[in-house]
DSSP file (Angstrom, degrees, kcal/mol; ACC not computed):
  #  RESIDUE AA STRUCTURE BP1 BP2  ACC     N-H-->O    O-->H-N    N-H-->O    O-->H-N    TCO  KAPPA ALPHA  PHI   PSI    X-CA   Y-CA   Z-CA
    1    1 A X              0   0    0      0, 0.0     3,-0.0     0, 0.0     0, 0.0   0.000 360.0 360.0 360.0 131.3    0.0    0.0    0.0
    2    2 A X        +     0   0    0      1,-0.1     2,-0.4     2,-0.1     0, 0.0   0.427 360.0  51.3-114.3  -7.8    1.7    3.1   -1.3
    3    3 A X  S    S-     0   0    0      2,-0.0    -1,-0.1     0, 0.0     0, 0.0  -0.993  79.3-122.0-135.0 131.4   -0.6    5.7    0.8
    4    4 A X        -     0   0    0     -2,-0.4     2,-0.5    -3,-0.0    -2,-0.1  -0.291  20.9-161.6 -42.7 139.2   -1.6    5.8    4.8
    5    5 A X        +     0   0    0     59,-0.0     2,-0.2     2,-0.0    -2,-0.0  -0.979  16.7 168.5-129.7 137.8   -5.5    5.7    5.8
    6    6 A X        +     0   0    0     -2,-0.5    58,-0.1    56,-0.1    -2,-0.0  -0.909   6.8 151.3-149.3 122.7   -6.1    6.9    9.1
    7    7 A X        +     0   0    0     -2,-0.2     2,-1.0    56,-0.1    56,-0.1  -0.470   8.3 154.8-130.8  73.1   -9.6    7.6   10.3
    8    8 A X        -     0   0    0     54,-0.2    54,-2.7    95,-0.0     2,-0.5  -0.732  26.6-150.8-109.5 126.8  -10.3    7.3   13.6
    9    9 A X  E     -AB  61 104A   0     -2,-1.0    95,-1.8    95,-0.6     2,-0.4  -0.754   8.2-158.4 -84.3 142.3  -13.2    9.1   15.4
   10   10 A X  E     -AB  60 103A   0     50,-0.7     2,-0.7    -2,-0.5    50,-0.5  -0.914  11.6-160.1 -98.0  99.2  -12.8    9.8   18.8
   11   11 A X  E     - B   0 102A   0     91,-2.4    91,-1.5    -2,-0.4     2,-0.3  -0.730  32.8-177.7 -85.4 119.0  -16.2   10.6   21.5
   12   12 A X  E     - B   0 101A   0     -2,-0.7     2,-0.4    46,-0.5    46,-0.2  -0.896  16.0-166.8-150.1 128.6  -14.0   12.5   24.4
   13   13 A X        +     0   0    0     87,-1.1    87,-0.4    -2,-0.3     2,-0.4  -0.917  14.3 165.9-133.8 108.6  -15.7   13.8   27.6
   14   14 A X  E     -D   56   0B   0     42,-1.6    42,-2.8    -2,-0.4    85,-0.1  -0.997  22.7-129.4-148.2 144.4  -13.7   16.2   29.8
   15   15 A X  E     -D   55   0B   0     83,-0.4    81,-1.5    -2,-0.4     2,-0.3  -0.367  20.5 -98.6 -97.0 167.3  -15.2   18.6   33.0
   16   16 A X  B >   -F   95   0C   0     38,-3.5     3,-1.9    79,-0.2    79,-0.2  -0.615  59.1 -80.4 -73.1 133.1  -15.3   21.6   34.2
   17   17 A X  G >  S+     0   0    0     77,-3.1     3,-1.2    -2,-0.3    -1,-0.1   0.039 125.7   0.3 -13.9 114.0  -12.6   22.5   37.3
   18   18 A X  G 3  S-     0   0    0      1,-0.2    -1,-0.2    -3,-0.1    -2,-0.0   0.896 123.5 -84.1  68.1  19.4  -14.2   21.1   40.7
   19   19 A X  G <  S+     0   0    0     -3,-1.9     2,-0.5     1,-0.2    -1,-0.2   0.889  81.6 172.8   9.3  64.3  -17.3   19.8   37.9
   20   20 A X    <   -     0   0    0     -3,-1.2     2,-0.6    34,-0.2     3,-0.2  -0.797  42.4-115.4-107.5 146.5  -18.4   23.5   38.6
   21   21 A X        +     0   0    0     -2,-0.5    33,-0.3     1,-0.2    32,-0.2  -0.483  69.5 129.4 -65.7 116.3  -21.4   24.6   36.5
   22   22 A X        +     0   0    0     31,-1.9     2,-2.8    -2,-0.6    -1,-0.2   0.744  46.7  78.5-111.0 -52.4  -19.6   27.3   34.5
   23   23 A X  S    S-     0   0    0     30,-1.7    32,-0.1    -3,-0.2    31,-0.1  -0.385  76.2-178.8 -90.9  75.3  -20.4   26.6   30.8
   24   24 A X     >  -     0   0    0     -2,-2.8     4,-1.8    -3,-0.1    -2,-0.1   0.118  48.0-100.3 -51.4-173.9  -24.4   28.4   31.2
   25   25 A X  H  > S+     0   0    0      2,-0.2     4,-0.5     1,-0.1    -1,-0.1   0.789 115.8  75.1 -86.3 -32.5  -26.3   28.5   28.7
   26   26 A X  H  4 S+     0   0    0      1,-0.1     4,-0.3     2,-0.1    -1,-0.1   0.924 115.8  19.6  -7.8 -78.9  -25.5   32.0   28.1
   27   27 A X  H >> S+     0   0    0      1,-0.1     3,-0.9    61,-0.1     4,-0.7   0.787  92.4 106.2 -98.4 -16.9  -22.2   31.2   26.7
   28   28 A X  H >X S+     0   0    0     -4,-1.8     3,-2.3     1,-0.3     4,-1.9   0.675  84.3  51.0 -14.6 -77.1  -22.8   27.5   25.9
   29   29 A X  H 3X S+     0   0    0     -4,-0.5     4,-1.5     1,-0.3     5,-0.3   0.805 106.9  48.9  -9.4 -77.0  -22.9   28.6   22.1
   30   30 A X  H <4 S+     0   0    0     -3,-0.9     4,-0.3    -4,-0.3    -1,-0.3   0.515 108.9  48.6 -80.3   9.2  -20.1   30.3   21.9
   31   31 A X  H <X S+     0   0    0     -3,-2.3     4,-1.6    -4,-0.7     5,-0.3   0.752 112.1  49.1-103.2 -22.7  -17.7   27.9   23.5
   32   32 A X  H  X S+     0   0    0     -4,-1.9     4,-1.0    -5,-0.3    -2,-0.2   0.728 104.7  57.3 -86.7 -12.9  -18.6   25.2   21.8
   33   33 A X  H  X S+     0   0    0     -4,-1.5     4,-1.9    -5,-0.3    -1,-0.2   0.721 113.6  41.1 -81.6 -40.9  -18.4   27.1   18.9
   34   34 A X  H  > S+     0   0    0     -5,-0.3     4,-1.5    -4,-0.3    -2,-0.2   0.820 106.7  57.6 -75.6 -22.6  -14.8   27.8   19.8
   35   35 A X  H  X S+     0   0    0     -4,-1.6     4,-2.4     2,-0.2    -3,-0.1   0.902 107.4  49.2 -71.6 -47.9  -14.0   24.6   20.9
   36   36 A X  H  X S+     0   0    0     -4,-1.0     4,-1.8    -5,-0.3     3,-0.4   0.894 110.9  53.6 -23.9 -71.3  -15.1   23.5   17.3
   37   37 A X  H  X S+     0   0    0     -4,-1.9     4,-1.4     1,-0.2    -1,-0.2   0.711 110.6  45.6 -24.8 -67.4  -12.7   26.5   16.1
   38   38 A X  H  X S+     0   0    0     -4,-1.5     4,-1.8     1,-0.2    -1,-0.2   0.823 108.9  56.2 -71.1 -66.4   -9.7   24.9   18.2
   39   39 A X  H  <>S+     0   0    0     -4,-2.4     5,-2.0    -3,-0.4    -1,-0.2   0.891 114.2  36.3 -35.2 -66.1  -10.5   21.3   16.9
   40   40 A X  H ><5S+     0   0    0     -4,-1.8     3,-2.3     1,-0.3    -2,-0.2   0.832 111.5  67.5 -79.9 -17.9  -10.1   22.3   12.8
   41   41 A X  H 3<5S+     0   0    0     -4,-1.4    -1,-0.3    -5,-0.3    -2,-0.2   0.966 106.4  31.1 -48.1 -51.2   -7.5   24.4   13.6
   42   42 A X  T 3<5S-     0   0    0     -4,-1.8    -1,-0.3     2,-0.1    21,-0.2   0.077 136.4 -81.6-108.3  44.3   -5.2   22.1   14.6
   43   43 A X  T < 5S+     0   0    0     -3,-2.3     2,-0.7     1,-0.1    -3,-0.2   0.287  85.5 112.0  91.1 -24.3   -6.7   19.7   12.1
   44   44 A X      < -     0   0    0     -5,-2.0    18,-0.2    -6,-0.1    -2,-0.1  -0.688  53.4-133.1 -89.4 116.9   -9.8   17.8   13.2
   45   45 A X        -     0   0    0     -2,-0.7    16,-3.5    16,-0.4     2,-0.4  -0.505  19.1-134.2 -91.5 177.2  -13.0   18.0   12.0
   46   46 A X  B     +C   60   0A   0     14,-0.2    14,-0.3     1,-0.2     3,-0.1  -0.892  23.2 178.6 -99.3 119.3  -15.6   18.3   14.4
   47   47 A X  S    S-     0   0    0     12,-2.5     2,-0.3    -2,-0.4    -1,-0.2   0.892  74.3 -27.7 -63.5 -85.6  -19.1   16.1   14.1
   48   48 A X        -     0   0    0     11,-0.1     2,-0.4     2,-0.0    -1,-0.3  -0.933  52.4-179.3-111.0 124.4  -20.7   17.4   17.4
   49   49 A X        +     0   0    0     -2,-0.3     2,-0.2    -3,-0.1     9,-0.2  -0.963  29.1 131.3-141.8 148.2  -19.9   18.9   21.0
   50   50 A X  E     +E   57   0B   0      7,-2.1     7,-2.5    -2,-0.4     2,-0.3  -0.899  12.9 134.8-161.3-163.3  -22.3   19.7   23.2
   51   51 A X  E     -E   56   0B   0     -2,-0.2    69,-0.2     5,-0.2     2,-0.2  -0.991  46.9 -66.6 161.8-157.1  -22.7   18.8   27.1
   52   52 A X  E >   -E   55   0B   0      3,-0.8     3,-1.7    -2,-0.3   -29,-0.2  -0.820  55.9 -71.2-131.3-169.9  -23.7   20.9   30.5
   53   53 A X  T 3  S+     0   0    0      1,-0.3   -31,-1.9    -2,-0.2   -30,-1.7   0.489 129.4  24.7 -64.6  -3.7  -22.7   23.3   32.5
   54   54 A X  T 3  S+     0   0    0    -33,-0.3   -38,-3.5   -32,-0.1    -1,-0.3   0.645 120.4  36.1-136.3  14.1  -20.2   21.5   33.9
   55   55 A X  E <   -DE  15  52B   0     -3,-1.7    -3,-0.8   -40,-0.2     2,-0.4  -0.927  56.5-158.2-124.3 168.3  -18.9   18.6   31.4
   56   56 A X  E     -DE  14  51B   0    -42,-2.8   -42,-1.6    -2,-0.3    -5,-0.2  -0.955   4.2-156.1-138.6 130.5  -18.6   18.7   27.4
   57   57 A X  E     - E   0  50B   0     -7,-2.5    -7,-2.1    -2,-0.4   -44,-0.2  -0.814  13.5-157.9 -98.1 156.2  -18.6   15.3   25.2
   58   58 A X        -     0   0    0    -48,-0.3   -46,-0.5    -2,-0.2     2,-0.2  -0.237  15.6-164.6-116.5 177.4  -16.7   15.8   21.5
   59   59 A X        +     0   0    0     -2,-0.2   -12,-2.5   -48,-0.2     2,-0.3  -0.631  39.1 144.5-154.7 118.3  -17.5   13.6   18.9
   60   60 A X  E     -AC  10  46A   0    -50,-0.5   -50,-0.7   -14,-0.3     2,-0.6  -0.858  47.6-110.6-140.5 164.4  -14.0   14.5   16.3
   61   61 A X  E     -A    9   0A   0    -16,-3.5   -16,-0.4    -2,-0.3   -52,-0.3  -0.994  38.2-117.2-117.0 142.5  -11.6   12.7   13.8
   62   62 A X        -     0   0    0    -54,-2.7   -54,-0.2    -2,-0.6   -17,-0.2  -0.282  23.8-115.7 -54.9 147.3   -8.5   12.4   14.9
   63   63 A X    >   -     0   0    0    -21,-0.2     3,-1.0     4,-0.2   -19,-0.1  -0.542  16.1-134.9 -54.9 146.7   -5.4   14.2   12.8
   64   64 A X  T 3  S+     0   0    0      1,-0.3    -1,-0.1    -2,-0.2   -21,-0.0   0.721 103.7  56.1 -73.4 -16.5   -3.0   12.0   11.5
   65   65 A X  T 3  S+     0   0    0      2,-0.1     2,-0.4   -22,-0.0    -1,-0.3   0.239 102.5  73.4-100.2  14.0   -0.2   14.2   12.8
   66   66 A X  S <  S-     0   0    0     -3,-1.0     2,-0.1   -23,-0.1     3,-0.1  -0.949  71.1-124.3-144.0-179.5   -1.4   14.1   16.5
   67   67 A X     >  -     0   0    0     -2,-0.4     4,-0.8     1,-0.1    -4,-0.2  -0.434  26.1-131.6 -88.5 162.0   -1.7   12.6   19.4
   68   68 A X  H >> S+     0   0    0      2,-0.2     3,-1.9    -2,-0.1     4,-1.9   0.951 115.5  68.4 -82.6 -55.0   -5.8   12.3   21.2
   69   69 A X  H 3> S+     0   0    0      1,-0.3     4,-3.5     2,-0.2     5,-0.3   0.774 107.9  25.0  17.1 -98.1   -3.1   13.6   24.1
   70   70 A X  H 3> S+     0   0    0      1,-0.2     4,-1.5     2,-0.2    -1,-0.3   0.570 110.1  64.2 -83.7  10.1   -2.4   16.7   22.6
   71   71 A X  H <X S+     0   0    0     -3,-1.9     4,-1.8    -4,-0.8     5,-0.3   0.767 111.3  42.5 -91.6 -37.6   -5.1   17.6   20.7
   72   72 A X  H  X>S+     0   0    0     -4,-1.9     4,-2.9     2,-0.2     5,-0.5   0.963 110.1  55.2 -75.0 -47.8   -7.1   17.7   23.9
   73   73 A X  H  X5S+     0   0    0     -4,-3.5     4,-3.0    -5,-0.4     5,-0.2   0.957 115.1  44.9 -22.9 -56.2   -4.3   19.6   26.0
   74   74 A X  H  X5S+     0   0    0     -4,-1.5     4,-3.7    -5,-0.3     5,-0.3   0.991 110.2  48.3 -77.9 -40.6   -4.4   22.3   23.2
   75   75 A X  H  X5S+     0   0    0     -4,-1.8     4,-1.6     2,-0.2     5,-0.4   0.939 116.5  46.7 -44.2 -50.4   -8.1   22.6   22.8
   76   76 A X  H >X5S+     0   0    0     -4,-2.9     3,-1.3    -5,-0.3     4,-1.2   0.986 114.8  52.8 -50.2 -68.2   -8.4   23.0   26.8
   77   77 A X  H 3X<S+     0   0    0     -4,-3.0     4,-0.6    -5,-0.5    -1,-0.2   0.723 110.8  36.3  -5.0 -73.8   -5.9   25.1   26.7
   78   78 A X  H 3X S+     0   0    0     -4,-3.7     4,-1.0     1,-0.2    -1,-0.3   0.625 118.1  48.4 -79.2 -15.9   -6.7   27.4   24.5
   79   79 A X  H <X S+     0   0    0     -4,-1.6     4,-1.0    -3,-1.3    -2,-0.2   0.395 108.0  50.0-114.0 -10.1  -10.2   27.5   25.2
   80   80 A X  H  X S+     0   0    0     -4,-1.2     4,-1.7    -5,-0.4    13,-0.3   0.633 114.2  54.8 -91.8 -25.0  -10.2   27.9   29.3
   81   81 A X  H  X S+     0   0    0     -4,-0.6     4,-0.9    -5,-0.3    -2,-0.2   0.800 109.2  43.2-104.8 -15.5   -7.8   30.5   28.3
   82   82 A X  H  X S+     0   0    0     -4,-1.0     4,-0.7     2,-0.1     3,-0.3   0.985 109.5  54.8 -45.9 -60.5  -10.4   32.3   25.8
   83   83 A X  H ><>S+     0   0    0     -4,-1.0     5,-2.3     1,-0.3     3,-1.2   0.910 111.6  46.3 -73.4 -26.4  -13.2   32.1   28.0
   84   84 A X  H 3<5S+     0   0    0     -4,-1.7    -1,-0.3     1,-0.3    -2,-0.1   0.839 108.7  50.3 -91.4  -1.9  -11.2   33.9   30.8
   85   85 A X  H 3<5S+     0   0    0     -4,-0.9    -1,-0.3    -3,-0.3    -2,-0.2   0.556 111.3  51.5 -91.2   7.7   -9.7   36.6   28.9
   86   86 A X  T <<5S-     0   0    0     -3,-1.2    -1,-0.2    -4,-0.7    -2,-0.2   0.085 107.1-129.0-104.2  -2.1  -13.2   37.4   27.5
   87   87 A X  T   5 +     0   0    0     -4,-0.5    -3,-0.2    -5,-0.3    -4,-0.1   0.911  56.7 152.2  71.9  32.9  -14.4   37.4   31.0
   88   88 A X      < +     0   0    0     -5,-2.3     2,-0.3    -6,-0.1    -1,-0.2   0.243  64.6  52.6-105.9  14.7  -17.4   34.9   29.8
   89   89 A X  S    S-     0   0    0     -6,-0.3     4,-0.1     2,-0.1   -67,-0.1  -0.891  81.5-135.9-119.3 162.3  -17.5   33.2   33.9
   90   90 A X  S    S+     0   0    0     -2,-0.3     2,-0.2   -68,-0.1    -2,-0.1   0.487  97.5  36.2 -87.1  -8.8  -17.9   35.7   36.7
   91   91 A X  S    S-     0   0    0    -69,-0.0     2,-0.2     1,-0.0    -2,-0.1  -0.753 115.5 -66.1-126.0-156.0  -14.8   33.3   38.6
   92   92 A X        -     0   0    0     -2,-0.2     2,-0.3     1,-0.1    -2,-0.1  -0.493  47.1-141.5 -79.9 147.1  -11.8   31.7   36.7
   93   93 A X        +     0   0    0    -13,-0.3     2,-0.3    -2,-0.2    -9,-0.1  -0.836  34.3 153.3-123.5 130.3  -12.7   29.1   34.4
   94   94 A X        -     0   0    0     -2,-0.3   -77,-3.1   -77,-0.1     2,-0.4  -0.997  33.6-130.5-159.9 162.7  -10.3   26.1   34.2
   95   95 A X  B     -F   16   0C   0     -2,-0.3   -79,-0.2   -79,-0.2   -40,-0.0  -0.956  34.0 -89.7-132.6 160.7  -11.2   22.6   33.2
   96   96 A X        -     0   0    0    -81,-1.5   -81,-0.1    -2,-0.4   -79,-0.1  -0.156  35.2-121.3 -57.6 144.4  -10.3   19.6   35.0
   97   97 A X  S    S+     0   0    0    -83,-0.1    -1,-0.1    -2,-0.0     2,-0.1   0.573  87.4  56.2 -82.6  -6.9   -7.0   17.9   34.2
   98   98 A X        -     0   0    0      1,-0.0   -83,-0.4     2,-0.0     2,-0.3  -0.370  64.5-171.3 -76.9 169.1   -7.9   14.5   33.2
   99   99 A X        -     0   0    0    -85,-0.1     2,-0.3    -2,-0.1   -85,-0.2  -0.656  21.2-129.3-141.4-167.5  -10.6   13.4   29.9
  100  100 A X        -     0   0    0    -87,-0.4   -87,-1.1    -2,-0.3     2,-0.2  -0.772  25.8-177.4-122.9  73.2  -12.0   10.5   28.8
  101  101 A X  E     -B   12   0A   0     -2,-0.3     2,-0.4   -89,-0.2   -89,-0.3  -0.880   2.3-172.8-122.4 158.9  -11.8    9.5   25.0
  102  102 A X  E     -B   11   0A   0    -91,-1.5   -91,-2.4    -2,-0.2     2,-0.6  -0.915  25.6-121.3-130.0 139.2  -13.2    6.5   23.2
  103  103 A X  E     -B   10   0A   0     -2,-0.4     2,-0.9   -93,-0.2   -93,-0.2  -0.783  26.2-152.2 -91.8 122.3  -12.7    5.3   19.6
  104  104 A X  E     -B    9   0A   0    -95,-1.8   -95,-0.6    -2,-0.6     5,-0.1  -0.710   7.9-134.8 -88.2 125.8  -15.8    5.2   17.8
  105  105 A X        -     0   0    0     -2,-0.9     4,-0.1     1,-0.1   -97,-0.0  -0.299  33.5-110.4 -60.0 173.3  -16.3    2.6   14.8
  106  106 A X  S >  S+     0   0    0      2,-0.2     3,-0.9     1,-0.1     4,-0.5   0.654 114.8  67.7 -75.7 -21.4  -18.1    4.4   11.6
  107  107 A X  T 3  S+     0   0    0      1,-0.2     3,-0.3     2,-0.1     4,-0.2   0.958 102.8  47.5 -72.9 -29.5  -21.3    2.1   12.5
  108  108 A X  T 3> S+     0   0    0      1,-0.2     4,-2.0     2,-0.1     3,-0.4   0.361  75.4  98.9-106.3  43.9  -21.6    3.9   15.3
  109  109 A X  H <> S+     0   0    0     -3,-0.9     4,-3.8     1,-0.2    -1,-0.2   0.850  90.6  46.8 -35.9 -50.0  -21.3    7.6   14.4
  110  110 A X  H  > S+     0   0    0     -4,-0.5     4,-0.9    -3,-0.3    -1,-0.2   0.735 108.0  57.7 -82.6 -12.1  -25.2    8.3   14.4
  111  111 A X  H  > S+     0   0    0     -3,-0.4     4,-1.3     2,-0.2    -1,-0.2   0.916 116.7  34.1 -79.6 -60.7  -25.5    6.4   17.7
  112  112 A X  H  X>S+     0   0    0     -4,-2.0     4,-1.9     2,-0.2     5,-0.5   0.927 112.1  61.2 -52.3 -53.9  -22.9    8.9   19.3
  113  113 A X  H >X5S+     0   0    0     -4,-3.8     4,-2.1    -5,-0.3     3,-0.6   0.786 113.5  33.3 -37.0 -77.4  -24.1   11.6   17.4
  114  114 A X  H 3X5S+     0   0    0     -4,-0.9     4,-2.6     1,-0.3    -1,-0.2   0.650 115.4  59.0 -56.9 -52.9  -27.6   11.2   19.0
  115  115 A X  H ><5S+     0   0    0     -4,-1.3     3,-1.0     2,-0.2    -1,-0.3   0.943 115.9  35.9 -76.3 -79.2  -26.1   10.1   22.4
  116  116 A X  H X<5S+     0   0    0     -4,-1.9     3,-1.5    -3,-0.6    -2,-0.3   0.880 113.1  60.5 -83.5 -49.2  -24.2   13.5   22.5
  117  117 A X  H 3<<S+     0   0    0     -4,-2.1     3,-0.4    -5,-0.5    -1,-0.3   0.852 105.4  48.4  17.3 -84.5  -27.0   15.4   20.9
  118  118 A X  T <X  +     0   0    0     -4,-2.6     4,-1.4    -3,-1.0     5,-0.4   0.106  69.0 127.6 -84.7  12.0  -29.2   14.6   23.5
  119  119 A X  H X> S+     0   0    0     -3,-1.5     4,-2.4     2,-0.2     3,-1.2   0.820  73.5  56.8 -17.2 -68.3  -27.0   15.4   26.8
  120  120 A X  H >> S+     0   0    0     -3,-0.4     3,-1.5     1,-0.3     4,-0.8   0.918 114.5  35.1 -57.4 -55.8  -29.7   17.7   28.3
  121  121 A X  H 34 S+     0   0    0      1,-0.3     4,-0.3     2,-0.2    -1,-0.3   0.519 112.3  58.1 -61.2  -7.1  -32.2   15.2   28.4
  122  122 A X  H <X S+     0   0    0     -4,-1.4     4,-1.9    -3,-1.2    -1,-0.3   0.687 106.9  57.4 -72.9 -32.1  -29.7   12.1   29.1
  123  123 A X  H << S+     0   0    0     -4,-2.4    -2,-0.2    -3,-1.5     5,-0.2   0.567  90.8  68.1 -95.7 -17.0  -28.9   14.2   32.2
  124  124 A X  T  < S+     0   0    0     -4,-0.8    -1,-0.3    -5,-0.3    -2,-0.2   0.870 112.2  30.8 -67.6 -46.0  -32.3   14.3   33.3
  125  125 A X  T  4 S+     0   0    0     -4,-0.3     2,-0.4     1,-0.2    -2,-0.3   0.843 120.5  38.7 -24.0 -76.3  -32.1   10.8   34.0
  126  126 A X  S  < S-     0   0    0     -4,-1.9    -1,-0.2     1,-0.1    -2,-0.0  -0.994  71.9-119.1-149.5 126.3  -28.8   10.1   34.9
  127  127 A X     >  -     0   0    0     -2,-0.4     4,-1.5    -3,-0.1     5,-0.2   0.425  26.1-118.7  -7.9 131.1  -26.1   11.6   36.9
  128  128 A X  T  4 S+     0   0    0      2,-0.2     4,-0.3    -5,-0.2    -1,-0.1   0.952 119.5  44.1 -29.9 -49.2  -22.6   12.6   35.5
  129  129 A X  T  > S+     0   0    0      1,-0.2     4,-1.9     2,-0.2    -1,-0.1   0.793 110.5  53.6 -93.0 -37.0  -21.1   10.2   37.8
  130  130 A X  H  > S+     0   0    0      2,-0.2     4,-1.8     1,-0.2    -1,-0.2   0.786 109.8  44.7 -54.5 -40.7  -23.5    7.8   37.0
  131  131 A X  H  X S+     0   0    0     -4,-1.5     4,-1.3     2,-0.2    -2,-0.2   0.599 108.2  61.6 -65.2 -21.4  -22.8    8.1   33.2
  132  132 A X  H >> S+     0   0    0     -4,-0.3     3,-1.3     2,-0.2     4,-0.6   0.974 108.0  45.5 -76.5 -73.5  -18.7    8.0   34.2
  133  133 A X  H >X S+     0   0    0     -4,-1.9     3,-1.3     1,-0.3     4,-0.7   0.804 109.0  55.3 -50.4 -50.9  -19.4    4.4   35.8
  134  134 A X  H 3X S+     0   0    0     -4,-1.8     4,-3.2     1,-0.3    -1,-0.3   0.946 111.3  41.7 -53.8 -37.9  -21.4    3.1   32.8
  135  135 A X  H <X S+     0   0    0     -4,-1.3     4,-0.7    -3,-1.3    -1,-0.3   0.561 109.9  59.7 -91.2  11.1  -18.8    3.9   30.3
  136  136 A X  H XX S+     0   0    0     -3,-1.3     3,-3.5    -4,-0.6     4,-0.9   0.731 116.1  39.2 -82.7-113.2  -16.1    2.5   32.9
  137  137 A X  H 3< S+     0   0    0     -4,-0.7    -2,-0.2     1,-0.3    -3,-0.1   0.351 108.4  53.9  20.0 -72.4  -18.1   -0.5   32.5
  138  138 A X  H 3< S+     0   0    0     -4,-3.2    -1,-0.3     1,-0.2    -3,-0.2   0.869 120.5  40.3 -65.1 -40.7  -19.0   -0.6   28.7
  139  139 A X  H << S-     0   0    0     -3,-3.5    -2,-0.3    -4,-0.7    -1,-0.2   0.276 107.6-127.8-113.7  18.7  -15.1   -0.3   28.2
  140  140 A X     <  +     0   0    0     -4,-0.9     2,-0.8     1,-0.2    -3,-0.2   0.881  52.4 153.9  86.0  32.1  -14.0   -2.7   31.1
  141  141 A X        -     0   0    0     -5,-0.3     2,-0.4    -6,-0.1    -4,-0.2  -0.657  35.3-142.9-108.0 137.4  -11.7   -0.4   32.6
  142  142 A X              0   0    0     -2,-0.8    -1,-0.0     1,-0.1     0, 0.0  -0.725 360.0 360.0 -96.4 132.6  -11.0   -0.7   36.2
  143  143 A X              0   0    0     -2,-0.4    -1,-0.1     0, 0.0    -2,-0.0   0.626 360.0 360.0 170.9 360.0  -10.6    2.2   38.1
């Protein structure tokens, strides 16, 4: 094979400092519209992100030139350090230092899609912390 294929989507789920509700609904828009920004910037398109105020799931394809490492580092990064130099929390805005990420197959794009879609109304249901355990679970990871 004389050319690389690399397509891998990634679902990645990272909180807010202290999961405190920061990202209202107010600014909700526009950070997720900057996180988007962040994503293709440094190569990744975006499907979806949405969440609440105080986690956000991604749904992305990975670049072939990075790591899911740094491609979340820089997005956090850059985007905790937007929202506070636009002054878009009344205290400092930081997000927590660990994430989540999962490789998604292409059969289930429209299953995540939906899944991340539908946050607010997932959340009505079930916990944060309760959704952290299922997907501990679903990917067997002990911890």
């Amino acid at each position: 094979m004389s050319h690389s294929l690399h397509k891998i989507w990634i679902h990645a789920i990272w909180a807010t400092k202290e999961r405190l509700p920061l990202i209202q609904l107010n600014i909700e828009n526009e950070v997720y519209n900057y996180l988007s920004k962040q994503f293709r910037e440094i190569g990744c398109s975006v499907r979806i992100i949405n969440g609440m105020p105080d986690h956000i799931h991604c749904l992305f394809l990975l670049s072939p030139q990075k790591s899911i490492a740094d491609v979340i580092k820089q997005v956090k990064g850059s985007t905790a350090h937007w929202i506070n130099e636009n002054d878009m929390t009344t205290e400092k805005f930081s997000w927590q230092t660990g994430y989540a990420a999962y490789s998604v197959s292409e059969s289930q794009l429209g299953k995540v899609y939906q899944y991340i879609k539908n946050q607010k109304s997932h959340h009505q249901k079930l916990s944060f912390e309760n959704e952290y355990e299922g997907f501990m679970k679903l990917y067997q990871v002990n911890g």
